[in-house]
N, C-alpha and C positions, 0 to 999 in steps of 0.2 A: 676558375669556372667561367664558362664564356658567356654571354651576354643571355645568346638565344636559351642555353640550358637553365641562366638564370629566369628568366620570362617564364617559362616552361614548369620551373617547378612553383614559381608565384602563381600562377594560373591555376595549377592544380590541386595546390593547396586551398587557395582563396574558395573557389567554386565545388570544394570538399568532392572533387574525384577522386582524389587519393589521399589519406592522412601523412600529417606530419613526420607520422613513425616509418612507416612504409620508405616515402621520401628520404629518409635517413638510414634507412636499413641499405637502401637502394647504393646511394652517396659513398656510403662506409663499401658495397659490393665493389663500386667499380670507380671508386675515386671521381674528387671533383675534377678532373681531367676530362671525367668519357666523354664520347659523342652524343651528341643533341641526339641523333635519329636513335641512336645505340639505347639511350637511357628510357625515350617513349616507348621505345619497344618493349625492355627490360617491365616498365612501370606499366605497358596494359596486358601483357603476362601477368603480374602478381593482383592486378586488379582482377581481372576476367576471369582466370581460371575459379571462381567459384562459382560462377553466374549461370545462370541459362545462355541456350542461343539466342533468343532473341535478347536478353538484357547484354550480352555481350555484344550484340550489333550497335544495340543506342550507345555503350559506354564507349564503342570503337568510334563513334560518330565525333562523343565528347571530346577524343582523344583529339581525335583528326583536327577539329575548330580550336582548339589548347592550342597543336602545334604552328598551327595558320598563323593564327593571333599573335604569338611568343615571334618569330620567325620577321613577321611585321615593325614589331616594339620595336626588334632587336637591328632590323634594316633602317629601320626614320634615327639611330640613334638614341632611341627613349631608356631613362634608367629605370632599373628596379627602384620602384618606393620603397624609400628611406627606411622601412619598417620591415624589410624583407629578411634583414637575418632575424629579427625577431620572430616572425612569421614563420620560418623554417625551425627554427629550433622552440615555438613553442608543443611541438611532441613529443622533445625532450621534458621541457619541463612537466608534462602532463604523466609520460609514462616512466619519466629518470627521476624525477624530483629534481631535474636540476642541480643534480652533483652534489648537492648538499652534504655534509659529514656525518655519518651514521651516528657521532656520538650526539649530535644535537636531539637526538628521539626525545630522551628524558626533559629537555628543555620544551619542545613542541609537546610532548604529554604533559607536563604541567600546566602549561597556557591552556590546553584543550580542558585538561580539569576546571580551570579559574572561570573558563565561558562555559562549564557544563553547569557547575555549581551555582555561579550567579544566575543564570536563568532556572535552576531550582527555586535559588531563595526568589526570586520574583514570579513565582507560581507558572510558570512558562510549560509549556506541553512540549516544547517541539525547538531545536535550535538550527540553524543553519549556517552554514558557511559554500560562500561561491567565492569566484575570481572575481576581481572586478570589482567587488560590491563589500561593504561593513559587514559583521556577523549582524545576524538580527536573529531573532526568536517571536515564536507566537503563544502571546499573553492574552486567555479569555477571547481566543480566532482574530486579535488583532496584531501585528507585523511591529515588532519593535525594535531599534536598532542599538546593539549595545556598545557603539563607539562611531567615531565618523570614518575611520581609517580602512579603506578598502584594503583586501586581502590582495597581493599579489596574484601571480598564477603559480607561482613557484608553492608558495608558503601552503595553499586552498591545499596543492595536492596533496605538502608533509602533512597537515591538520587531518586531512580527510581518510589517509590512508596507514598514519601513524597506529593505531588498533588493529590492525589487519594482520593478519599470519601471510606467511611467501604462499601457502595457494590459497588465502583470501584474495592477494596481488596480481597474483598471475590468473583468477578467473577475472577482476576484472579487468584487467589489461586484453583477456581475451572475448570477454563479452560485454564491455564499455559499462557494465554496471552489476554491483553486487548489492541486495539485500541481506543485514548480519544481527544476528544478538549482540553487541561488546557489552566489555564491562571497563568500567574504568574509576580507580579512587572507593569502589563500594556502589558505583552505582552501576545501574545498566541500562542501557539502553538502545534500541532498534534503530539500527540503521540505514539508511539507503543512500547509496553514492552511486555516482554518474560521470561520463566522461562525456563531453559536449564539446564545441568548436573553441570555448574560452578557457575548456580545461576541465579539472572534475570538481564537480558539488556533492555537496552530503549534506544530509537531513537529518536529524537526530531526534528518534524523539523517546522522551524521558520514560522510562517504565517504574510504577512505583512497585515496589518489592514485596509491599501490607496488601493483604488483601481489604478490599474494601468493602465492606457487609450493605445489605441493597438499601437499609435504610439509609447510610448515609450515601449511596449512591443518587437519593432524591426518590425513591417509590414509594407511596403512599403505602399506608399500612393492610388498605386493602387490596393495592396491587401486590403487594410480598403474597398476601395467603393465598391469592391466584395462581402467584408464579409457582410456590411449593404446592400447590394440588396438582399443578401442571409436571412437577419432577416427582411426585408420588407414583406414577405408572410405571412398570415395570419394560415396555416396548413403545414404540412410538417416536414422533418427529418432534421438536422445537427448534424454529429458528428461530436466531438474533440477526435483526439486521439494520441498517440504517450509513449513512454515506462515509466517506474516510473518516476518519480521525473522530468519531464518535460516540468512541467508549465501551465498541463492543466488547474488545479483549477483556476490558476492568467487569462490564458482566459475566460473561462468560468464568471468570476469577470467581464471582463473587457464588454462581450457579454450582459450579465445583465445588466451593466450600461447603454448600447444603449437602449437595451428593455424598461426600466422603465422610460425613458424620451424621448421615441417618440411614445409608443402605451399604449391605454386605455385599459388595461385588468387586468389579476389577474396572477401571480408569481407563480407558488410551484416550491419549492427548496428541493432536497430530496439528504441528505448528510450522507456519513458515515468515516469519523464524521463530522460535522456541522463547519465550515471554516471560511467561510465568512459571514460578516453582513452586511446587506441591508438595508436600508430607503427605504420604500413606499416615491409614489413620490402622487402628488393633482389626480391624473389621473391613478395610477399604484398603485395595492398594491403587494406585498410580502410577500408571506406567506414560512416559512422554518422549515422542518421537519427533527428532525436525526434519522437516522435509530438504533432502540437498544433505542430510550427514547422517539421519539414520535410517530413511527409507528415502527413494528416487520419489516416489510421487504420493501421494492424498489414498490414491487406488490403492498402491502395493500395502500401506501402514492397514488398508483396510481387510485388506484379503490375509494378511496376517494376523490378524485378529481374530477373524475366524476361531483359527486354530490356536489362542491364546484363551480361551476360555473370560473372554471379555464381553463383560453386560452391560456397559456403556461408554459409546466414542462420541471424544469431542473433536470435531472436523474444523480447521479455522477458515477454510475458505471453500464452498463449493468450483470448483477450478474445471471439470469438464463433464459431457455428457455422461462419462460411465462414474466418474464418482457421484454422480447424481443417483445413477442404475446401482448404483453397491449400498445406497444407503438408505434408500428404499427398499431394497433386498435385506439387508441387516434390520430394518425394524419391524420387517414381515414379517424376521425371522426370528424377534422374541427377543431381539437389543433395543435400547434405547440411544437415540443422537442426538448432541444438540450443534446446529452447526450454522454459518454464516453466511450472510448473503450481505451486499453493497447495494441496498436498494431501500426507499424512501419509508415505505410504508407497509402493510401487509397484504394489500393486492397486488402493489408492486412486487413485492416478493415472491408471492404465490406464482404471479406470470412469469417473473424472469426464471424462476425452477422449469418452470411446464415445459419454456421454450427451450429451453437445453435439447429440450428433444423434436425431433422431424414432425412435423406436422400430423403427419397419419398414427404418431402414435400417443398423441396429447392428449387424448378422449381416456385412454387407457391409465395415463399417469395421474388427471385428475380425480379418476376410481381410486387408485390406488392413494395419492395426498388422502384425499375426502376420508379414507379409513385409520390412517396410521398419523396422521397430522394431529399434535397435541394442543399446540397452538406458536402464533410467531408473537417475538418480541420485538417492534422497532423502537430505535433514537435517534434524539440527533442533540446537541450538545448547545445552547443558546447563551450568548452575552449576556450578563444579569445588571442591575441594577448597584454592584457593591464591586465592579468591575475581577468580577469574578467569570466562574460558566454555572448554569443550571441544565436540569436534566428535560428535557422535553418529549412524552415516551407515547409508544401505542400499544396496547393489547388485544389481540384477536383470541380467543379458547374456540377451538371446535365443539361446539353443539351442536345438537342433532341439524336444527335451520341451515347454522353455518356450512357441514358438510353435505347436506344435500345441495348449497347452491355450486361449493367446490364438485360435487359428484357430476354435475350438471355443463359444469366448466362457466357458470353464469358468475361470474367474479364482479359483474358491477352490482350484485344483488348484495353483497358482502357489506356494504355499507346498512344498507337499512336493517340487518340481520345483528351489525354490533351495537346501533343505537338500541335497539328492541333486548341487546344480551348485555346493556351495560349493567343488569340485578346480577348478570353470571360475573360480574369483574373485567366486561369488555371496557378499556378507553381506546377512544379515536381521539388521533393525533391535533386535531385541529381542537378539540375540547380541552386538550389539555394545556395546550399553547394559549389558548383561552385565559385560562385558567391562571396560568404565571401569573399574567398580563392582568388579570383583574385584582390580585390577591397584592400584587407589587412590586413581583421578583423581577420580569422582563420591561421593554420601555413600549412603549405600541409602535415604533417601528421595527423593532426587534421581532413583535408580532407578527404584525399584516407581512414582513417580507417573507415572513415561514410559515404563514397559513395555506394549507393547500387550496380550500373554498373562502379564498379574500372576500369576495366581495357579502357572503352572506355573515361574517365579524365587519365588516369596514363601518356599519352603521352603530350595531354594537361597541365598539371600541372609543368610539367617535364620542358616546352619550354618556361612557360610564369618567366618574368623576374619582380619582383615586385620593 
């Protein structure tokens, strides 16, 4: 390989114009033999032709300063750094595994067990493995590392990819990243893996299999008989919402259980990825759809339902404007949904729904919330005291107050509307965070950094004496 074509593909792997894979696909086409000009040519061919015109202009531009550059190195004499077959052949190991021998899977699945299990037994939510870096896991939202011994890049990809079916592999090989249910040893859990410049990562986080009932999810006994007047109606909205990794799914779990053993209807469950398992009950069936294997999208599982004679969908992520349009349709139309939202609080929630939609028609959506809105659940999940997590929750119910201010679109009114409805079962988040904090469960930094109105607890916090 000559000099300048080495420079050439150092350059444009480094500055990620073109992957390691590519680069190698390229190599294997036309031998480390071709020509310098032969192979740039070849390599902004397979780059460009996806692009626009104009992205293909700036990538041509890239190309052009690659070749200057390489062409320069290669005239003063300069070597490729020492690190350049590594450098080239790390998208072998990214997308080959490195040649590794296919019978070593059961070895690489066993170790995967021993790090999935240990961060069980250590109460852990969430494990990880990258390149580079030790496995660690997150115990109670804090980062723990279960060994000093960074992972190769080689080893990250068998760990990461060892669970994977050949077109779990081959989607992500084609779209640098797949979200999955596995299962592995008896247990299951949600994955998410990634292809990055170091190699690929995955994230693993642990599903327990039990359903978990609201009391011991941490809700007070008089938020349970809120939440079940709230699943009493036969049509209407409920969302749960509150930031990643916050325990919606385990409510959501827990919400399902009330459904299926006190009302006579039909279930859809629409996951991505697919979570939990449900038993139809003598009087309740279940039906559960993952998005990517048994319906394309959120829309389609909904629009078939329809015609499935189903009186209640559970949606796991509001994902675009018209599943937002279908599902306000469905509870106009005499269903019931409860469904998710990534957002802090219940104004928070209310606006980020509204805004799915064009401006001109948000007047129209907040009529529409204001009538079919049953109420939102948010959480978010706080470091305790016993180096465990506690529940930290909100509760909005639509009363009459509440949806006139929703019909109104006056959403900062929502606030004085739930202190005045905490007799209906309303908590605000900030009382309840309070609340940990006074009684013993959270620390008062724990507090004040999750209070939304700091500064009205900061004096509070400060005088109470635990």
């Amino acid at each position: 390989m000559s000099p300048e074509l080495q420079w050439l593909i150092y350059i444009l792997i480094e500055n990620e114009i073109i992957s390691n894979e590519d680069c190698l696909s390229l190599l294997e086409k036309m031998g480390e033999d071709a020509g310098f000009e032969a192979f740039a040519q070849e390599a902004y061919n397979a780059v460009s032709e996806q692009l626009s015109e104009e992205e293909a202009k700036s990538m041509l531009d890239s190309f052009e300063e690659a070749i200057e550059l390489a062409a320069q190195m290669a005239e003063k004499g300069e070597e490729v750094p020492a690190d350049f077959t590594e450098t080239l052949n790390r998208g072998k190991d990214v997308t080959e595994g490195g040649g590794r021998d296919k019978e070593n899977a059961e070895d690489i699945n066993e170790v995967l067990l021993s790090l999935i299990n240990y961060s069980i037994e250590n109460s852990a939510s969430d494990l990880y493995l990258s390149p580079n870096n030790p496995p660690f896991m997150r115990v109670a939202g804090k980062i723990e590392y279960l060994n000093d011994n960074p992972l190769t890049p080689e080893d990250s990809y068998h760990f990461n990819t060892v669970l994977l079916s050949e077109e779990q592999k081959k989607h992500l090989k084609e779209n640098n990243e797949i979200t999955a249910t596995l299962q592995i040893g008896g247990v299951k859990i949600r994955s998410n893996i990634i292809t990055h410049k170091e190699g690929i990562t995955g994230s693993y986080h642990l599903i327990n299999d039990n359903i978990t009932k609201l009391p011991e999810l941490g809700f007070s006994e008089t938020s349970i008989e809120t939440i079940e007047k709230m699943l009493n109606y036969y049509n209407g909205i409920i969302f749960v919402t509150g930031p990643k990794n916050s325990g919606k799914t385990t409510t959501i779990a827990a919400l399902i259980d009330i459904l299926r053993n006190k009302k006579e209807d039909c279930i859809n469950v629409f996951e991505d990825p697919a979570e939990g398992i449900f038993s139809s009950t003598s009087e309740c069936n279940i039906i559960q759809k993952e998005k990517g294997t048994h319906i394309e999208t959120y829309l389609a599982g909904i629009r078939q339902s329809y015609n499935e004679d189903t009186g209640i969908l559970i949606i796991d992520e509001i994902d675009s404007k018209e599943t937002a349009e279908y599902i306000i349709n469905a509870a106009e139309n005499g269903r019931f949904v409860i469904a998710t939202l990534t957002t802090y609080d219940s104004i928070n929630s209310l606006n980020r729904f509204v805004n799915l939609f064009p401006e001109n028609k948000q007047s129209l959506i907040y009529q529409k919330i204001a009538r079919i809105l049953r109420g939102v659940i948010s959480q978010m999940l706080l470091p305790n005291l016993t180096d465990s997590i506690t529940l930290g929750y909100e509760i909005l119910v639509n009363t009459v107050p509440v949806s006139n201010n929703i019909f109104e679109g006056k959403l900062y009114l929502l606030k004085p509307a739930m202190e005045v409805g905490k007799k209906n079962g309303m908590v605000i988040m900030d009382d309840c965070i309070y609340e940990l904090y006074r009684e013993g469960t959270i620390a008062a930094e724990v507090a004040l950094k999750n209070l939304y109105n700091r500064k009205q607890y900061e004096k509070m916090i400060s005088s109470t004496n635990l």
